[in-house]
N, CA, C and O atoms as a printed pandas DataFrame, in Angstrom:
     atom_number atom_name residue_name chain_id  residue_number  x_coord  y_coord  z_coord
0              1         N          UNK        A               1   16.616  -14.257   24.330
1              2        CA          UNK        A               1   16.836  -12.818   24.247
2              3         C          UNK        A               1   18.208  -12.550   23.641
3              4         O          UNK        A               1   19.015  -13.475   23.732
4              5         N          UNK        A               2   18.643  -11.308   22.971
5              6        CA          UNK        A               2   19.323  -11.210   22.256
6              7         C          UNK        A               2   20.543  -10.743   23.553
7              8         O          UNK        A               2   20.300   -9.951   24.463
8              9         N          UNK        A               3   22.157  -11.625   23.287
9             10        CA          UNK        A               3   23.435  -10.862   23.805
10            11         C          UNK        A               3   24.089  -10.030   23.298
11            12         O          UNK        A               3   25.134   -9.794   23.904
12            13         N          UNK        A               4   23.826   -9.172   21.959
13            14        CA          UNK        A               4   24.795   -8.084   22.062
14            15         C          UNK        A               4   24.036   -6.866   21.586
15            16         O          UNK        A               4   22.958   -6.837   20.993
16            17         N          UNK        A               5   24.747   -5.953   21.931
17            18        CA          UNK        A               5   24.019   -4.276   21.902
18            19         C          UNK        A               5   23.699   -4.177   20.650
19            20         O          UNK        A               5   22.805   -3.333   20.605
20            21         N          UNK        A               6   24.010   -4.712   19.199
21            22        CA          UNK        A               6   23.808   -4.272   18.135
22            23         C          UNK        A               6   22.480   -5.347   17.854
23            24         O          UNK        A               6   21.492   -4.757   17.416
24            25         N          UNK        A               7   22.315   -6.816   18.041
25            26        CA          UNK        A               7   20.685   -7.291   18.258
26            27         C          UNK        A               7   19.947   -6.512   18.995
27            28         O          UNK        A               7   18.826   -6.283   18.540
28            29         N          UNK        A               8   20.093   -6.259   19.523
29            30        CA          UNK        A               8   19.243   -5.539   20.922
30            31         C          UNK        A               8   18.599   -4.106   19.667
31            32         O          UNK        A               8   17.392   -3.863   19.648
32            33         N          UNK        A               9   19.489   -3.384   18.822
33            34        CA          UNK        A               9   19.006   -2.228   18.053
34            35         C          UNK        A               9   17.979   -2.561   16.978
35            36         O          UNK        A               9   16.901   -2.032   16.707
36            37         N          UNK        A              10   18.806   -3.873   16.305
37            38        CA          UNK        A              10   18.258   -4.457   15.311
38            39         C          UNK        A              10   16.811   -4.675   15.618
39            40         O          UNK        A              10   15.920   -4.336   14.840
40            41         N          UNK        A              11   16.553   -5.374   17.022
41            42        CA          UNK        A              11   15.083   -5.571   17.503
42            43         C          UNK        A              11   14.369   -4.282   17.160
43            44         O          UNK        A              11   13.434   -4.152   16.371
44            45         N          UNK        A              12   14.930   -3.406   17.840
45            46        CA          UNK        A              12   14.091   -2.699   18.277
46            47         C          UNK        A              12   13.312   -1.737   16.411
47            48         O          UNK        A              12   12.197   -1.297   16.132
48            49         N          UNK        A              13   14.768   -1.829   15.540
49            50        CA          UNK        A              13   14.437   -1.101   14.388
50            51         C          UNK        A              13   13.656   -2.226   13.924
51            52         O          UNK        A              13   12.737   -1.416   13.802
52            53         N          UNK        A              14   13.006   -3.602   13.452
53            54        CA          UNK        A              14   12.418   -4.009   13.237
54            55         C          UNK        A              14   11.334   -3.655   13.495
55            56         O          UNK        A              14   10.465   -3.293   12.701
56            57         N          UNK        A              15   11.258   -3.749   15.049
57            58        CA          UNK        A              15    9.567   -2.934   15.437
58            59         C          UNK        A              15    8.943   -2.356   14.705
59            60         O          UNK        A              15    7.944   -2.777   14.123
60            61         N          UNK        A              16    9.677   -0.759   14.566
61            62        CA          UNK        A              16    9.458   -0.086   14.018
62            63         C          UNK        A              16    9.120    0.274   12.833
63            64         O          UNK        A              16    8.236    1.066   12.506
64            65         N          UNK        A              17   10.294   -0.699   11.770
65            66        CA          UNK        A              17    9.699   -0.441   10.503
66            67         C          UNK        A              17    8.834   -1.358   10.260
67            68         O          UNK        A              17    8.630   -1.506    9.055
68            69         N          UNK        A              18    8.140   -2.153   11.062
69            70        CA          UNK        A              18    7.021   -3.525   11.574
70            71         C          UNK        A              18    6.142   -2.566   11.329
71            72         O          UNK        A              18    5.592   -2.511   10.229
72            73         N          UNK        A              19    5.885   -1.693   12.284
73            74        CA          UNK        A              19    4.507   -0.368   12.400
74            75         C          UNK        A              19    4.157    0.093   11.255
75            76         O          UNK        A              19    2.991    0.205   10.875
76            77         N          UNK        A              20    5.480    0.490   10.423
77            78        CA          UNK        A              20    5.537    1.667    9.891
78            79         C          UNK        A              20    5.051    0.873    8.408
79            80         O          UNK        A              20    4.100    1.552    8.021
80            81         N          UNK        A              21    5.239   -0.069    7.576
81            82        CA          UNK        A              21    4.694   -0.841    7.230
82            83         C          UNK        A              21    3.771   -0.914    7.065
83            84         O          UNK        A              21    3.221   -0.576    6.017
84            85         N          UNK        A              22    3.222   -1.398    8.065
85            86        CA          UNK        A              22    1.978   -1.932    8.651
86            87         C          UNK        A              22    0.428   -0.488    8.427
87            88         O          UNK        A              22   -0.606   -0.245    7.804
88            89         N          UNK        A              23    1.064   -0.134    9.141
89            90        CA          UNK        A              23    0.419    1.327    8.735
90            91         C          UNK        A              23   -0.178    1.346    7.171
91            92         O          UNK        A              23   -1.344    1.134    6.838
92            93         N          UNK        A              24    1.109    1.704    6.197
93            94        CA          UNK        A              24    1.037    1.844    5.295
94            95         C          UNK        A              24    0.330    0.762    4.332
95            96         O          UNK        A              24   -0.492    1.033    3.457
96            97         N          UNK        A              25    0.791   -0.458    4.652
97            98        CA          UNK        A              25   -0.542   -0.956    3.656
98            99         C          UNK        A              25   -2.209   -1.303    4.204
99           100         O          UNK        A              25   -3.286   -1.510    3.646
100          101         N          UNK        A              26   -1.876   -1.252    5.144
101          102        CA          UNK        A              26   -3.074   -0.729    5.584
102          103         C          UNK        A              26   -4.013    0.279    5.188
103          104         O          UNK        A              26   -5.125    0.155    4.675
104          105         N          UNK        A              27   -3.216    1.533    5.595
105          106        CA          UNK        A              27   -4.187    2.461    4.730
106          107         C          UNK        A              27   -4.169    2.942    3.375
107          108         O          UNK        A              27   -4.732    3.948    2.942
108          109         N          UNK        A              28   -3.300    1.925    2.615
109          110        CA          UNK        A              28   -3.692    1.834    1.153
110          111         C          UNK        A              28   -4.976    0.737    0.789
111          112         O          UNK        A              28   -6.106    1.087    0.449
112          113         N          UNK        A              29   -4.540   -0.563    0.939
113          114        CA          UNK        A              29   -5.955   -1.473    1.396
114          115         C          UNK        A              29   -7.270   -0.509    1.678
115          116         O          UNK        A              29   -8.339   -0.641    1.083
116          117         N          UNK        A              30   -7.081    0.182    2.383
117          118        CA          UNK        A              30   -8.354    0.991    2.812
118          119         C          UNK        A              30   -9.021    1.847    1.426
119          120         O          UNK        A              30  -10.141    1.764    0.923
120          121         N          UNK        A              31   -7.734    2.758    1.024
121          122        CA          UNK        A              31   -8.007    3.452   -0.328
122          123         C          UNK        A              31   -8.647    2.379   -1.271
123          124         O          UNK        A              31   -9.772    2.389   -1.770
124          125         N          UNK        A              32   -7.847    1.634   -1.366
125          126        CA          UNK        A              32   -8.103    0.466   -2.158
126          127         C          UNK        A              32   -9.710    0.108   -2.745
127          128         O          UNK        A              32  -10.140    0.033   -3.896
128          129         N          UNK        A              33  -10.516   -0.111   -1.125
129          130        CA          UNK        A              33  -11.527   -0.864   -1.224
130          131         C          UNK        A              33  -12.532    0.860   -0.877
131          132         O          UNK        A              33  -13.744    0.670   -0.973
132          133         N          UNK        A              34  -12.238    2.004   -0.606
133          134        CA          UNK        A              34  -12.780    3.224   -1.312
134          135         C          UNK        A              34  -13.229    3.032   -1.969
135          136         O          UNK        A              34  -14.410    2.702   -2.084
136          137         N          UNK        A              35  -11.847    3.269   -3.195
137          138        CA          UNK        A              35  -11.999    3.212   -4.369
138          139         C          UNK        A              35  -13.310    2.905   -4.954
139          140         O          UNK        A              35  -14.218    3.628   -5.365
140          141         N          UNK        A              36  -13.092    1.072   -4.846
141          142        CA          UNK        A              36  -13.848    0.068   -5.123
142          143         C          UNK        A              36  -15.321    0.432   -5.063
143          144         O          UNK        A              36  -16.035    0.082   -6.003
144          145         N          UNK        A              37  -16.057    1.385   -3.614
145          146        CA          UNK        A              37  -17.389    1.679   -3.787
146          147         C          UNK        A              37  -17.790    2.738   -4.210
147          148         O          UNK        A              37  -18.957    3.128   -4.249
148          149         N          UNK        A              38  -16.660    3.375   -4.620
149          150        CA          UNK        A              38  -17.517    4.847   -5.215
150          151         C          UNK        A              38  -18.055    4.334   -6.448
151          152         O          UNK        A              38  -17.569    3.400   -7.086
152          153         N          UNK        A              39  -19.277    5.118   -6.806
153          154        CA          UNK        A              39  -20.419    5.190   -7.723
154          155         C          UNK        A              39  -20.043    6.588   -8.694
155          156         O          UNK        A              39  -20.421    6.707   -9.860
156          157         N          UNK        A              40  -19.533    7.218   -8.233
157          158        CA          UNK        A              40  -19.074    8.445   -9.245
158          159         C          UNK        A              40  -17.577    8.360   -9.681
159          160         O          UNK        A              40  -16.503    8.115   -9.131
160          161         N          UNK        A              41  -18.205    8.813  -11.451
161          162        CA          UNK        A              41  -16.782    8.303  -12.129
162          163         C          UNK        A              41  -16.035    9.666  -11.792
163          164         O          UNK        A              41  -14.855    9.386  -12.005
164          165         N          UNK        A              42  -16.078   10.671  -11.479
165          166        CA          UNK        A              42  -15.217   11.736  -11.360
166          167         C          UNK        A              42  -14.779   11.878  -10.171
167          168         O          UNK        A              42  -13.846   12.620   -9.864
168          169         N          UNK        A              43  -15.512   11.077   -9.300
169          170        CA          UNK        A              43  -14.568   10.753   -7.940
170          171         C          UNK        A              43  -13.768   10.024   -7.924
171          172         O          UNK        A              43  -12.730   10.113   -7.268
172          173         N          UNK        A              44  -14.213    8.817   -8.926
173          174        CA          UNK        A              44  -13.018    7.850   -9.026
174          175         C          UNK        A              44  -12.021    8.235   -9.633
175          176         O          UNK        A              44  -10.851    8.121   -9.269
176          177         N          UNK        A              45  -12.301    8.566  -10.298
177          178        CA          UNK        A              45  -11.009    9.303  -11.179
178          179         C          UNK        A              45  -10.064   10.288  -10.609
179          180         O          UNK        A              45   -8.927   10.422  -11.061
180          181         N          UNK        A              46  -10.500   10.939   -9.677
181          182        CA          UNK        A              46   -9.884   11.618   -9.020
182          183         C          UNK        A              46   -8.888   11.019   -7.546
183          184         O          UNK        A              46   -8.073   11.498   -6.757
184          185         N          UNK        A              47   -9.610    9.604   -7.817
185          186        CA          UNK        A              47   -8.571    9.323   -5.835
186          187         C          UNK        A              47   -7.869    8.339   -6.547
187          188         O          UNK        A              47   -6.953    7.882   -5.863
188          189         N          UNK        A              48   -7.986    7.658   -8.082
189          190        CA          UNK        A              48   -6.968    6.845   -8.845
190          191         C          UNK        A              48   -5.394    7.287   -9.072
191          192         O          UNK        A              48   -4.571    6.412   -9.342
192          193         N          UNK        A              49   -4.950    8.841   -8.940
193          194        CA          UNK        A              49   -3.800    8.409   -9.303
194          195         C          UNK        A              49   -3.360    8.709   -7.849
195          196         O          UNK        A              49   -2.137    8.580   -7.905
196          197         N          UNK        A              50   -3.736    9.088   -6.387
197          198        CA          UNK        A              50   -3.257    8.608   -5.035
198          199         C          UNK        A              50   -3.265    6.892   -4.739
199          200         O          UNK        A              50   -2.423    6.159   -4.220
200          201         N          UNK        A              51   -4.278    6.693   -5.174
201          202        CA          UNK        A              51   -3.912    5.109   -5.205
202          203         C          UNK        A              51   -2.826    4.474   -5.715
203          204         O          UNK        A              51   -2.160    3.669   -5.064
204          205         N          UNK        A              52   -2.544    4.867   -7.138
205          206        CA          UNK        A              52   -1.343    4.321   -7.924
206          207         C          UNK        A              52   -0.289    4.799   -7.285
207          208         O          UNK        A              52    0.807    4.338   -7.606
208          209         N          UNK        A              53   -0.345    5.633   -6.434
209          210        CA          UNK        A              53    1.352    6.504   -5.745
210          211         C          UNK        A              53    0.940    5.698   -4.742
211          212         O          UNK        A              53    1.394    4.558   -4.852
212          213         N          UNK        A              54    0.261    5.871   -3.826
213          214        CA          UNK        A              54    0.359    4.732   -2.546
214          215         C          UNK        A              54    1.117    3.344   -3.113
215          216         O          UNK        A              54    2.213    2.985   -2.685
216          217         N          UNK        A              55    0.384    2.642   -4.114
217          218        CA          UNK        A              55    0.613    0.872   -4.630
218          219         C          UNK        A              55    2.160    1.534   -4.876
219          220         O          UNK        A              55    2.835    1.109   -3.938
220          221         N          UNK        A              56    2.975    2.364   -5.712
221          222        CA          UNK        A              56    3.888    2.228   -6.145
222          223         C          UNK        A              56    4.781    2.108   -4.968
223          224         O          UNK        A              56    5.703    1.300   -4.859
224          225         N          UNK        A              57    4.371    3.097   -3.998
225          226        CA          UNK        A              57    5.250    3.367   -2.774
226          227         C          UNK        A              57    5.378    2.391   -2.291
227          228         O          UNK        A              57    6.534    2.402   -1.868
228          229         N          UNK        A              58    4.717    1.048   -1.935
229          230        CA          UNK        A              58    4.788   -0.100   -1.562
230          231         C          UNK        A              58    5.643   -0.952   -2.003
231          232         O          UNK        A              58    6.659   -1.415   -1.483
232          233         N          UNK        A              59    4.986   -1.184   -3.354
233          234        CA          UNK        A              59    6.287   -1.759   -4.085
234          235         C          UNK        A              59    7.592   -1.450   -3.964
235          236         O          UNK        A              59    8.433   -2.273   -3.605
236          237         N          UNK        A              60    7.860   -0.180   -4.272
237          238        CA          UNK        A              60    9.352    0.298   -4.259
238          239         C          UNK        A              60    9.779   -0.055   -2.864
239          240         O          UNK        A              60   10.994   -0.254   -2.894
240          241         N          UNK        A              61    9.371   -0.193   -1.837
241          242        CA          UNK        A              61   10.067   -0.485   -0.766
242          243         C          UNK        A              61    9.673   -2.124   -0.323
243          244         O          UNK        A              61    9.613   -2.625    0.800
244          245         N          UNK        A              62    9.532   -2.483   -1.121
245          246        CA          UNK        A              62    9.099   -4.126   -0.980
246          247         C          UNK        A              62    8.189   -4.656    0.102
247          248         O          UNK        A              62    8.273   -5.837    0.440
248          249         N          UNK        A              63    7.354   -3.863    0.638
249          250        CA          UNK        A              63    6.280   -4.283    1.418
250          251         C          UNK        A              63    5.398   -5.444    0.186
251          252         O          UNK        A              63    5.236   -6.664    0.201
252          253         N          UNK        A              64    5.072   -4.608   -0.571
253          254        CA          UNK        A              64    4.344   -5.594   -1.584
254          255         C          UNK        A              64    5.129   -5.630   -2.961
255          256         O          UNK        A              64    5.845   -4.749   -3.435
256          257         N          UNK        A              65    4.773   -7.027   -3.547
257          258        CA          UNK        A              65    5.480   -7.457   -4.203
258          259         C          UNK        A              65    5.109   -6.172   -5.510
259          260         O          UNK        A              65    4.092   -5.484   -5.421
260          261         N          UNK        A              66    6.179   -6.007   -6.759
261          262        CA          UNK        A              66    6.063   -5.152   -7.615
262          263         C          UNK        A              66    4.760   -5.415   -8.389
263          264         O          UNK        A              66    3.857   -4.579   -8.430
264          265         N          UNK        A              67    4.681   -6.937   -9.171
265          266        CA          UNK        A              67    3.780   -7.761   -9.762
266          267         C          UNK        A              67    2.393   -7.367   -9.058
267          268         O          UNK        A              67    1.568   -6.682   -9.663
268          269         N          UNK        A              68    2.186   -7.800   -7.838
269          270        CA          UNK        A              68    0.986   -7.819   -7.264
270          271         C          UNK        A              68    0.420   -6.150   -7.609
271          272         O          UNK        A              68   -0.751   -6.043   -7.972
272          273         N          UNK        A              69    1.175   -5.028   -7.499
273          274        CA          UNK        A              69    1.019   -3.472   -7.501
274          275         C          UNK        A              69    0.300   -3.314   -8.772
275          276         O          UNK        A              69   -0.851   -2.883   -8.847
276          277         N          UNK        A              70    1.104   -3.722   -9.882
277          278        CA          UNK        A              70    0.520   -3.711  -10.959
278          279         C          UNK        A              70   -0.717   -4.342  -11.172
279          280         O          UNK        A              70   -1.730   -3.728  -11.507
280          281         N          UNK        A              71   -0.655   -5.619  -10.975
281          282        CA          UNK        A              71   -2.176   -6.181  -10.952
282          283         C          UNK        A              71   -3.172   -5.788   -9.941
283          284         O          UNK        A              71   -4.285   -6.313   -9.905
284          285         N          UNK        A              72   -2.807   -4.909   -9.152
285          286        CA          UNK        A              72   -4.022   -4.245   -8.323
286          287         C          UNK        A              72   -4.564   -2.838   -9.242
287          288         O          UNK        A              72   -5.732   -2.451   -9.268
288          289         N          UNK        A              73   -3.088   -2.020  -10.174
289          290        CA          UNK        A              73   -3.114   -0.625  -10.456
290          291         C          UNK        A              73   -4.594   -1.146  -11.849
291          292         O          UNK        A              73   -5.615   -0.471  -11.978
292          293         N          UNK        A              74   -4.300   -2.425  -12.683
293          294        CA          UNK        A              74   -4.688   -2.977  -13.252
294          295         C          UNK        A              74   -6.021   -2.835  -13.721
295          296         O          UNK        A              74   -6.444   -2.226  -14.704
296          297         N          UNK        A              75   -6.913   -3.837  -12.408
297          298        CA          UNK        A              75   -8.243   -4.322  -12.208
298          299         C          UNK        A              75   -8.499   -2.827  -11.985
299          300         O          UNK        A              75   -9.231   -2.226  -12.771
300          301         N          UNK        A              76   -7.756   -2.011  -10.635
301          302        CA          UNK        A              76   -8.861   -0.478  -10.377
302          303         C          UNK        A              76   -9.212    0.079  -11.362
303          304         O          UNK        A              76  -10.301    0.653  -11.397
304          305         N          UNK        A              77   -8.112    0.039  -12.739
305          306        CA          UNK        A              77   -8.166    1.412  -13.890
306          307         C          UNK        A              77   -9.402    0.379  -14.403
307          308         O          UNK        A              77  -10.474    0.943  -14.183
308          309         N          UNK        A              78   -9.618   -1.070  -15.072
309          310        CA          UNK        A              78  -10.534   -1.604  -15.642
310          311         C          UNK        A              78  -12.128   -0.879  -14.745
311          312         O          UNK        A              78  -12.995   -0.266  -15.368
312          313         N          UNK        A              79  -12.181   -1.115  -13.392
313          314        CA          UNK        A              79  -13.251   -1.181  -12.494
314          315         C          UNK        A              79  -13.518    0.501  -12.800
315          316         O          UNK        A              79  -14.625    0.763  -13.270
316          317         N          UNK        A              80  -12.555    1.675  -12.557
317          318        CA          UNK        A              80  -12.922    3.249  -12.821
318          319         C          UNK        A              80  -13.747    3.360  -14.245
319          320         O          UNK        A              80  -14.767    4.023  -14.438
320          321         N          UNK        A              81  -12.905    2.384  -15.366
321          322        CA          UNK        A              81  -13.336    2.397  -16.923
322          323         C          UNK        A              81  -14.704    1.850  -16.915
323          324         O          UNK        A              81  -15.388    2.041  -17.920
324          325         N          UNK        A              82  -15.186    1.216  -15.952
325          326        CA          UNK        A              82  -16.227    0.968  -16.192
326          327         C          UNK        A              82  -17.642    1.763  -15.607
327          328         O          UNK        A              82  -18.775    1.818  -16.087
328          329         N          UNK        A              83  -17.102    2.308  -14.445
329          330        CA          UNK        A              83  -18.544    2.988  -13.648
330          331         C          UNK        A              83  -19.274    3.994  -14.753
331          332         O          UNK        A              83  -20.304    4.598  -14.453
């Protein structure tokens, strides 16, 4: 266990931005694989650029790597171009 008052904060803000995180790619993942089953191109088209702001938001705060964002923003725009 941690001895001084400033570990003891550090823990606890870890938690937190642990959740908060967590949360978040989570329910991008979720958008994600949405995405992935819609059958209508004007739906897709329409929840593609919340997706690309979710992936970016990730990236920019380094939950996920920048590279990986792009190659997800990538494959979706190929997969929308195609329905």
């Amino acid at each position: 266990m941690a001895n001084h008052k400033s570990a003891l904060k550090r823990i606890r803000q870890n938690e937190s931005k642990r959740t908060r995180n967590k949360y978040q790619h989570k329910t991008t993942r979720n958008a994600i694989k949405k995405l992935r089953e819609l059958t209508d191109k004007k739906e897709a088209e329409a929840l593609l650029p919340s997706v690309y702001m979710m992936l970016d938001k990730l990236a920019k705060k380094n939950i996920i790597h920048a590279n990986k964002a792009a190659n997800l923003k990538s494959g979706l725009t190929k997969h929308v171009a195609a329905i």
